[in-house]
Structure formats: C-alpha cells, structure tokens
C-alpha positions as CSV (number, residue, x, y, z in Angstrom):
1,X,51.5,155.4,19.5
2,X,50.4,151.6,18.9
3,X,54.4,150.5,17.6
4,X,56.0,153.0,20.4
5,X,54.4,150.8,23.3
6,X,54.9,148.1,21.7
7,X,58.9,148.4,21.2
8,X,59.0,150.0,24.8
9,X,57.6,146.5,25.7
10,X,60.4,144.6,24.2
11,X,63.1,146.7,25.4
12,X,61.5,146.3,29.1
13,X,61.7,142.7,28.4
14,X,65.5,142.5,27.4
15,X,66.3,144.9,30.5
16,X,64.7,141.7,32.4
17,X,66.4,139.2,30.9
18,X,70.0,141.2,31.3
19,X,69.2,141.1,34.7
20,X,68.0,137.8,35.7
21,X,71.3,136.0,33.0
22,X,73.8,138.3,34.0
23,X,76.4,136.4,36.4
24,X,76.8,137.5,39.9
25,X,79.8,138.7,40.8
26,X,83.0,137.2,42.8
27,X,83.4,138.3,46.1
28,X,86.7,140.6,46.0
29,X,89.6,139.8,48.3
30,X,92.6,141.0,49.5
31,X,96.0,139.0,50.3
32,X,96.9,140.3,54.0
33,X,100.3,139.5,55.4
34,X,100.5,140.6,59.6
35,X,103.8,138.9,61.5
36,X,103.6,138.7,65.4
37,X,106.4,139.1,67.6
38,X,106.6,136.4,70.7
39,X,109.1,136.4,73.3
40,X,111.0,133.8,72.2
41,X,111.3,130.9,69.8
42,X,110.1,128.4,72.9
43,X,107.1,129.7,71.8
44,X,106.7,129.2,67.9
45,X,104.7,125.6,68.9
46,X,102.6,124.8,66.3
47,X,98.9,124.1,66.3
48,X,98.9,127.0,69.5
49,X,98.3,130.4,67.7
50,X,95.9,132.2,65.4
51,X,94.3,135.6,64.6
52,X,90.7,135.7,64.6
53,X,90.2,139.0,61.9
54,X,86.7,140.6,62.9
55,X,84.7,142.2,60.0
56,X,83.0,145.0,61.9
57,X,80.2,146.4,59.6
58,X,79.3,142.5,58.8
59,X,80.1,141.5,62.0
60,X,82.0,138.1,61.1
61,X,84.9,136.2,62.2
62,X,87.6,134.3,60.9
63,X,89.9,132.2,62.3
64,X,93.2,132.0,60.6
65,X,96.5,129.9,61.8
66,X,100.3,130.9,60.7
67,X,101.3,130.5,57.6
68,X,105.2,130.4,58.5
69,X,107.9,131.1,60.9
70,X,110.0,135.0,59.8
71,X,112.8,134.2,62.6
72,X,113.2,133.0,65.9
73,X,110.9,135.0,67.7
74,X,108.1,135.8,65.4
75,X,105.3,134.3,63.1
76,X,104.0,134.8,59.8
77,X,100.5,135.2,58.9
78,X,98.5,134.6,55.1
79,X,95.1,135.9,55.7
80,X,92.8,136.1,52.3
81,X,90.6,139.0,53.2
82,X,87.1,140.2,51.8
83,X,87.4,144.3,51.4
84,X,86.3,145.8,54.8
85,X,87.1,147.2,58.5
86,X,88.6,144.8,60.7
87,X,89.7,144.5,64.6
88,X,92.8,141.7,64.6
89,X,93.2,139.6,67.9
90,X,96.4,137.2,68.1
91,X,95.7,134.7,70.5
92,X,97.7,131.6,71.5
93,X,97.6,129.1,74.5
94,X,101.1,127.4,75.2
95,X,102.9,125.7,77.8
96,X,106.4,126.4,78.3
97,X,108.5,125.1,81.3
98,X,104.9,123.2,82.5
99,X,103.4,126.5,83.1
100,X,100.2,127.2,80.7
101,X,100.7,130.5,79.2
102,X,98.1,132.9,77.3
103,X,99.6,135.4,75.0
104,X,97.3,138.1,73.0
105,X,97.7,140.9,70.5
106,X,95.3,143.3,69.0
107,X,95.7,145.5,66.0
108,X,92.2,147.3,65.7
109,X,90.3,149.4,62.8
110,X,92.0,148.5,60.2
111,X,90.7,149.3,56.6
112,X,91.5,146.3,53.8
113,X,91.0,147.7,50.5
114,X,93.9,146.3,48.4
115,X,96.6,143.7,49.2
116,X,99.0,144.9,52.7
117,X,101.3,144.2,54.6
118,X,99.8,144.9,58.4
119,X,102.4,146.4,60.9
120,X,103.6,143.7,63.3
121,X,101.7,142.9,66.3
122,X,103.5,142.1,69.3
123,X,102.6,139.7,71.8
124,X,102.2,139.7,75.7
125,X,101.7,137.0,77.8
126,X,98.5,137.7,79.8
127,X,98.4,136.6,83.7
128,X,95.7,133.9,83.2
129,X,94.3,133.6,86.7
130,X,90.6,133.3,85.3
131,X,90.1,136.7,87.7
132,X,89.0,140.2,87.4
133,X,90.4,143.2,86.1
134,X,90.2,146.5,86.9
135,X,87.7,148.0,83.9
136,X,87.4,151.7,84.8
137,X,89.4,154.1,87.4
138,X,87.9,157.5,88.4
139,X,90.7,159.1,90.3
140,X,90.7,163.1,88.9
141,X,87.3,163.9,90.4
142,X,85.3,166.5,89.3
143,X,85.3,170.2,89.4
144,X,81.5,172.4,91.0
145,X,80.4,175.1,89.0
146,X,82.2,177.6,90.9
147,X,85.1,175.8,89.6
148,X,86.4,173.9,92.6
149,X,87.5,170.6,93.2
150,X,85.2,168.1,94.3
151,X,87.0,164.7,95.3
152,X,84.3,162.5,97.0
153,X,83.3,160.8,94.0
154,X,86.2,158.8,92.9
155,X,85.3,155.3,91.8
156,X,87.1,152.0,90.7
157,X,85.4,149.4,87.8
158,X,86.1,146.1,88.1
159,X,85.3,143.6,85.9
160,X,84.6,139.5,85.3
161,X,86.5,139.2,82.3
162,X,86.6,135.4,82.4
163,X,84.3,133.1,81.2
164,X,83.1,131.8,84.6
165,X,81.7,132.9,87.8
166,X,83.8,134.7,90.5
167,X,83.4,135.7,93.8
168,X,84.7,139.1,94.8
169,X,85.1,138.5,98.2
170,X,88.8,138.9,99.5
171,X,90.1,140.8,96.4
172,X,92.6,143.3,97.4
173,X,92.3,147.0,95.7
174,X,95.8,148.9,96.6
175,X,97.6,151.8,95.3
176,X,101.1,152.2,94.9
177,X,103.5,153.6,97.4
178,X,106.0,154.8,94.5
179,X,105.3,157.8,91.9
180,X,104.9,156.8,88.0
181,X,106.6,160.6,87.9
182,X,109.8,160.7,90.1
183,X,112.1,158.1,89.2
184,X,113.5,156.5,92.7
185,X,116.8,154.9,93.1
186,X,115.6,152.4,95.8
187,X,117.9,149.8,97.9
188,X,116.8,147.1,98.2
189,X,115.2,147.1,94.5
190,X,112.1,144.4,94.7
191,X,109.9,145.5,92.0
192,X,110.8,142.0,89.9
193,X,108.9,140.0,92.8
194,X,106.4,142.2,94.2
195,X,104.6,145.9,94.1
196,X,105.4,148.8,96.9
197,X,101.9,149.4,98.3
198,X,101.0,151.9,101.3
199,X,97.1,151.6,100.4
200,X,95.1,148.6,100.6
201,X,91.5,147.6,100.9
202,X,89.6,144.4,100.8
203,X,85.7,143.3,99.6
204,X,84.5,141.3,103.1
205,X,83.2,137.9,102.5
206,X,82.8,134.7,103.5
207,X,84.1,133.7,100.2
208,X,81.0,133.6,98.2
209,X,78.9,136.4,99.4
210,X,79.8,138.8,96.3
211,X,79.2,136.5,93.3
212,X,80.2,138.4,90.1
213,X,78.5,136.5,86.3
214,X,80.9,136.7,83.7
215,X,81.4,139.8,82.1
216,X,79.4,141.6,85.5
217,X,81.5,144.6,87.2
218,X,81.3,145.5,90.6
219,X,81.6,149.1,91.7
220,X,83.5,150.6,94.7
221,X,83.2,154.8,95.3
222,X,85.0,156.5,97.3
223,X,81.9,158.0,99.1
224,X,78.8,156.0,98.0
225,X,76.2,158.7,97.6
226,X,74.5,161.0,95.4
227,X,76.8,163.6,95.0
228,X,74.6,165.4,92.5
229,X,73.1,167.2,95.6
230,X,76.2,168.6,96.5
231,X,77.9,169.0,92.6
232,X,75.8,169.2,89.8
233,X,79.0,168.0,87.8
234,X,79.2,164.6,89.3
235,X,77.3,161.3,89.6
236,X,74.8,159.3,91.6
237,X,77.2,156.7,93.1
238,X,74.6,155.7,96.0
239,X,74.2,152.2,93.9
240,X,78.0,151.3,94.2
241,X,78.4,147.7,95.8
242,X,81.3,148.5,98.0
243,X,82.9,152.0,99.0
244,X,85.6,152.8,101.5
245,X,85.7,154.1,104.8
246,X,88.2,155.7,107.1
247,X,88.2,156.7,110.6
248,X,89.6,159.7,110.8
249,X,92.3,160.8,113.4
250,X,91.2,164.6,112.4
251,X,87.4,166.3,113.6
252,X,88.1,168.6,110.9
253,X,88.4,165.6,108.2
254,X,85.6,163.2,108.2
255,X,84.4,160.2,106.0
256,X,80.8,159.7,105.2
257,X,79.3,156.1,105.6
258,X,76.5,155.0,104.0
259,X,74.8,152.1,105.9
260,X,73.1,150.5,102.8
261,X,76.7,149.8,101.4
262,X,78.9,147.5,102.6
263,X,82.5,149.1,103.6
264,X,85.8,147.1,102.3
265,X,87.9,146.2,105.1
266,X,90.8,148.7,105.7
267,X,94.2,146.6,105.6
268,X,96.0,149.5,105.8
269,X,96.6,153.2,104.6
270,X,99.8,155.5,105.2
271,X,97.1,158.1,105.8
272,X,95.5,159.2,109.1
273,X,92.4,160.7,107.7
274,X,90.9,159.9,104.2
275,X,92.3,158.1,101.6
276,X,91.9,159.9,98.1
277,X,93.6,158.4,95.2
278,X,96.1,160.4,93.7
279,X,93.9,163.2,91.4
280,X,96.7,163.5,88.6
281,X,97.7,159.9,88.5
282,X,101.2,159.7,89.5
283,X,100.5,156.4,91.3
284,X,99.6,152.6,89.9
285,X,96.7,150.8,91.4
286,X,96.5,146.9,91.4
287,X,93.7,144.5,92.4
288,X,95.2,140.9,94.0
289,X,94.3,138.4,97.1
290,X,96.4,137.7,100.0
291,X,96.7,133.8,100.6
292,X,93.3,132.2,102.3
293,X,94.7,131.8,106.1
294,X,97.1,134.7,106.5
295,X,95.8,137.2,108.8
296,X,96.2,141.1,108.3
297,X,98.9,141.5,111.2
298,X,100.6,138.4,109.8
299,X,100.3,140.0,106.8
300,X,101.8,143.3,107.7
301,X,104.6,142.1,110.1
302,X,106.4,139.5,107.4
303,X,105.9,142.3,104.1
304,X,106.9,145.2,106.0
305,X,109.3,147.2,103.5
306,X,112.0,149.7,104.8
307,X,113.7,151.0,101.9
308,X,116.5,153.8,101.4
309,X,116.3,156.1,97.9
310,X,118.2,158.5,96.0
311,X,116.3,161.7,95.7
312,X,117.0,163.1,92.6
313,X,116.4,166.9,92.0
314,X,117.3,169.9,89.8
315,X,119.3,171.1,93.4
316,X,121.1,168.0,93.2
317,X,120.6,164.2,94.7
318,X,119.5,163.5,98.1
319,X,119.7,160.2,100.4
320,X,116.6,159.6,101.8
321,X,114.4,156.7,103.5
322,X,111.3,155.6,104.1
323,X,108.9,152.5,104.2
324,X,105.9,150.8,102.7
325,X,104.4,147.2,102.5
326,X,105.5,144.4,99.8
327,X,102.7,142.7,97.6
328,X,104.0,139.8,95.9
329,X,103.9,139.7,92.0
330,X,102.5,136.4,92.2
331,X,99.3,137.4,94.5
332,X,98.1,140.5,91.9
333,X,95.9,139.4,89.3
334,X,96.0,143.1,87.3
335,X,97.8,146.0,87.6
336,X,97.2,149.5,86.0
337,X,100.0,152.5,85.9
338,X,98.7,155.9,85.4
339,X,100.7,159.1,84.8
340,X,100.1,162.3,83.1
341,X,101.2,161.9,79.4
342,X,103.9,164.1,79.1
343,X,105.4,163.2,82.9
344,X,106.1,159.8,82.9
345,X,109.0,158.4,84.4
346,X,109.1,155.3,85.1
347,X,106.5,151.4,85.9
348,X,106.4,151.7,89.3
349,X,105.2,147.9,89.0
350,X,106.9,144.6,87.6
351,X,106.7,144.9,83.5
352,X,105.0,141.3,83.7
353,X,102.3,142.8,85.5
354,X,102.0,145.9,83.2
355,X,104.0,147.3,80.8
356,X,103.0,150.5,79.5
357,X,100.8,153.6,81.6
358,X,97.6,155.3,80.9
359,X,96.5,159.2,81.5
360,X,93.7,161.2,81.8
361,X,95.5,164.4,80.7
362,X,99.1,166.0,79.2
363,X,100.3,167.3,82.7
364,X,100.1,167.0,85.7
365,X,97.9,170.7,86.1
366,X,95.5,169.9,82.9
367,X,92.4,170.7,84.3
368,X,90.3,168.9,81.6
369,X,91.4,166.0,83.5
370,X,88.4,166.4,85.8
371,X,85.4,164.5,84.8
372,X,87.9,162.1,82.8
373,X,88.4,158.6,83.3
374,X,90.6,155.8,82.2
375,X,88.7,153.0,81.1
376,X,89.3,149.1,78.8
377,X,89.5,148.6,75.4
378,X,86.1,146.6,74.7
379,X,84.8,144.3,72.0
380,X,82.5,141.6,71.6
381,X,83.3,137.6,70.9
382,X,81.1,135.8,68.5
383,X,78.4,135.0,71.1
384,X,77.8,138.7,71.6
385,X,79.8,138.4,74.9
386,X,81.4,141.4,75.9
387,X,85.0,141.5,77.1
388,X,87.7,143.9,77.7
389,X,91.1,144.2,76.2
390,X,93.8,142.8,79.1
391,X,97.6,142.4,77.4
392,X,98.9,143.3,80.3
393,X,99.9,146.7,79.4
394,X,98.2,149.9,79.8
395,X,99.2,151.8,77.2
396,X,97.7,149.9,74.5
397,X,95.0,148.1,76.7
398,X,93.1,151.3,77.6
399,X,91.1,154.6,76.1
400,X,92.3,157.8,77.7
401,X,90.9,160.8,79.1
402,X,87.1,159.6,78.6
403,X,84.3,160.8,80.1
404,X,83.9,159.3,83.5
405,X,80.6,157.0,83.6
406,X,80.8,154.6,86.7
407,X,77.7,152.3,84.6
408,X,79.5,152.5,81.5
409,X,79.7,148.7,81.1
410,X,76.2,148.1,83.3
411,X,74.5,149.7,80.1
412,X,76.7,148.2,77.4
C-alpha cells in the first residue's frame, strides 16, 4: 500500500511538471483576401481606406489598410486573421473634385476558419451631412383581435447617427408622391436633382429647442397615445416627442391631438383628412431641411411640380397627368424606399440618395406584415457607441419584416 502511494506521488509530480514546461501554443491564423469595389479609380488615393475586421465573441478590432490595387476601380486587401466570427466595415474619407467624400462597406458574420478569399464588398458613398437618419419606420399598422386593421399607431425612428449634437428642429419628414410598384413614364423626368413629395411635415423649433445626443432617436407617431386601450396588439406611443396632426375637411374623419405632445408643422399633404403612410409600402419616405429663410408658401410656389405620365397597364398604356411638390436632392439628408418584396418596380428616389428598397412582407396582401417594421442594421464602435448601418442603400442597410418596437434603440 506503502510503494503504491508512493509511485502515485511521483506520477502526480511529472503530470505537474508536463504542465507547467510544456510551451504554450501559437495563436492560429488565417490569411484573408476581401477586394472592394469603388466608383472609380479617382478614388484609389492612398493612405484614405481601410477595413476595420470586428471579432465578435472577443469583441476586438483591427484596423487594416490595402495591400494593393486589382484594377482601376477596386482595392485589394491582406488581412492575417486569428480563427473566429467577424463583421467587416470598409471605410474611407477622400476628397475628389474639392468635395469630401465618405464611402462605407459592410460584409457581416463572417466565420474565418481556414485561409479565404471573402466575396467583394462594394462601396457607396455616404451623404456625410453629420445629420440624422431615419432608424425605424412603422408604416403596416397592426391588426385587433377580431382581426381588423388598426392604423393609428404608425411611427417613424429617427436617429443621431453622428458623433455630435443635433438639433431636430426644422427637419423635414415627407413621403413620396410616386409608387416603388408602378413604374411611371414621367415628363419632365427630375428624379437626378430632387424627390416627388405630396407629404411633408416639419419638427417646430426655434432651432435648438429639440437637441438630440449622439446616438439619441426622437420618435414621431402617428397618433401619440396609448393605443393598448383600444388594441391590445399595439403599443403605448403616448411618450413619442412629436406626432402629426391634421385638420380634417371630413366630421366623419377626425385626428386625435394629444396636448402633451408637440404637433410637427403640416407643410403640406395631398390629403384632406388624415395622412396615413402607405400600409404595404409602395411609397419612399425621406427626412431633409428646407433652406433657413424660405417660407412654406415660398416654398410651395417655386417647387410646385406638374408632370404628365404614361400609365402603363395589362389594358394597354394611358396618358395621364398630375402634380406634386419637388424636394431637392441636395436638401435630403436620408432617404428610405420600401416595397413589398416580390412587387418592386422601380427607386422612386435619386440612386445617390438610396439605392436599393426594403419590405416588411412578399406582397402587397401578406398579412404578417402587420406588427412588422423596417428597422437599421446596428453595431457598436470600439467605445461601446452604438450606431446604425447608413450606405445609402436600403437593401443591404436594413433588417426586414421585424417586429415593430418604437423604443427598440431607447433600450439598446
């Protein structure tokens, strides 16, 4: 019994010193080749890019800059990876023609097991008016438990996605005259200089009565109430810091005003009761500022917009006219289409301002597009600072058919 401990003693010893000699292993890592596609070759200036490759489960960053140049329009990246589960970000700050310019790209959950080739990233060039953009957009409504629809609680997100502090007084909220699912022949054609509008509301202000910290979000409802009491399905939007009113020219169509939140200023609507935002999102909506000194009437005498159209049908095409009010590319500081997936026709805004669309459901008559919202691609930077994705185009800047939360990024 004696010699058995005793040689159990030794071999416990050895196991020891196995352990504490035997040399740590090399962190593994992976050779990762991504290219990224740019406009042009104006914009292959060095010391201006790099992709920052985010480690998720460790939470680290790297910072890496191009290795090469493939062609005339695109870069080549090196990165020497550890094994892991990475969000890629392109980013780049360049002037071109004396204009400073912001391109991004994202590439996100990628796994990096063994050495890859990434699929290209292409880049956009962001419109870097240090503003905010629109986060979230409620615009199905929800449905009551006796399965009808319930439209008082639509809602719009907007975010401080700069690194600075904002004021939100002035900003324009508008939603497109055009339809994202009829394609219009129009005459004159003026979608390269500004967006067809026949809604648009403004946040009063003297100019710095709405302050907005970065990363903060402002909410605007439709009807700014608790409309649990009346539909167990939808929300308590009676905290919202900004809703929408309309007088209505119909008794039988009325708004509801709450007097603890302050209304946006009507600029105009094509409608002569209540404005509801289009519940299957055939429309684009855009947030922007009309220069400081123009009046509204000014405003709506010199961007008044008469326009003839070709109607096209399955019975055949159809001249047709009509009108709406111009908002100039250069005044919009984001822009988000939406259409129903499988019904998409056409940007009904400026590909500068966005370039792809966004949906809350297949077609047009889902009805699991009630309760569903369309909200930003989020991540944190290195400081823990949360920001949303903005590359200026919707299809790859936003999650689709989620469910509608008007605090989602209050409680983030």
């Amino acid at each position: 019994m004696r010699s058995t401990r005793f040689l159990f003693y030794f071999f416990f010893l050895y196991l020891v010193s196995c352990t504490l000699t035997e040399p740590k292993m090399a962190t593994l890592k992976q050779d990762v080749s991504i290219m990224v596609i740019v406009p042009d070759s104006t914009y292959l200036q060095p010391n201006t890019a790099c992709i920052m490759a985010h480690e998720i489960n460790m939470n680290s960053t790297c910072r890496f800059e191009p290795s090469g140049v493939m062609n005339d329009s695109t870069w080549l990246f090196d990165l020497s990876l550890e094994t892991g589960f990475y969000d890629f970000t392109y980013e780049q700050q360049v002037t071109i023609d004396g204009h400073a310019l912001s391109l991004r790209a994202y590439q996100k959950n990628c796994v990096i097991q063994a050495a890859t080739t990434l699929p290209a990233m292409t880049a956009s060039v962001t419109m870097e008016h240090n503003e905010f953009v629109i986060a979230e957009i409620f615009f199905a409504g929800t449905i009551t438990t006796e399965g009808k629809q319930y439209t008082g609680d639509k809602y719009f997100v907007l975010m401080n996605n700069s690194d600075s502090l904002l004021y939100a007084d002035g900003l324009v909220l508008m939603e497109s005259k055009f339809l994202t699912v009829r394609r219009d022949i129009v005459t004159p054609d003026r979608i390269d200089s500004a967006m067809a509008v026949d809604a648009l509301y403004r946040v009063p202000g003297d100019g710095q009565q709405y302050p907005v910290e970065p990363g903060g979000v402002i909410l605007i409802a439709d009807n700014a109430m608790d409309h649990r009491s009346l539909n167990s399905n939808s929300f308590d939007l009676s905290g919202a810091d900004m809703e929408w009113y309309d007088v209505s020219s119909r008794a039988s169509v009325t708004d509801v005003d709450n007097a603890d939140v302050p209304n946006m200023d009507k600029i105009y609507c094509y409608t002569q009761t209540i404005w509801v935002p289009h519940n299957q999102g055939h429309k684009a909506f855009a947030i922007g500022r009309i220069p400081q000194g123009m009046s509204d009437e000014q405003y709506l005498r010199d961007y008044y917009y008469p326009y003839d159209y070709q109607l096209i049908t399955q019975a055949g095409s159809f001249d047709m006219s009509s009108t709406a009010y111009l908002f100039p590319n250069e005044w919009i500081v984001d822009a988000v289409n939406t259409s129903p997936a499988t019904t998409f026709q056409w940007l009904v805004t400026s590909s500068r301002l966005d370039a792809g669309y966004t949906y809350v459901a297949e077609t047009g008559s889902d009805k699991t597009r009630y309760g569903k919202s369309v909200r930003r691609k989020s991540f944190r930077e290195e400081n823990g600072r949360l920001k949303v994705q903005d590359t200026n185009n919707s299809s790859e800047d936003f999650l689709t058919a989620q469910i509608a939360d008007p605090y989602f990024f209050v409680s983030q």
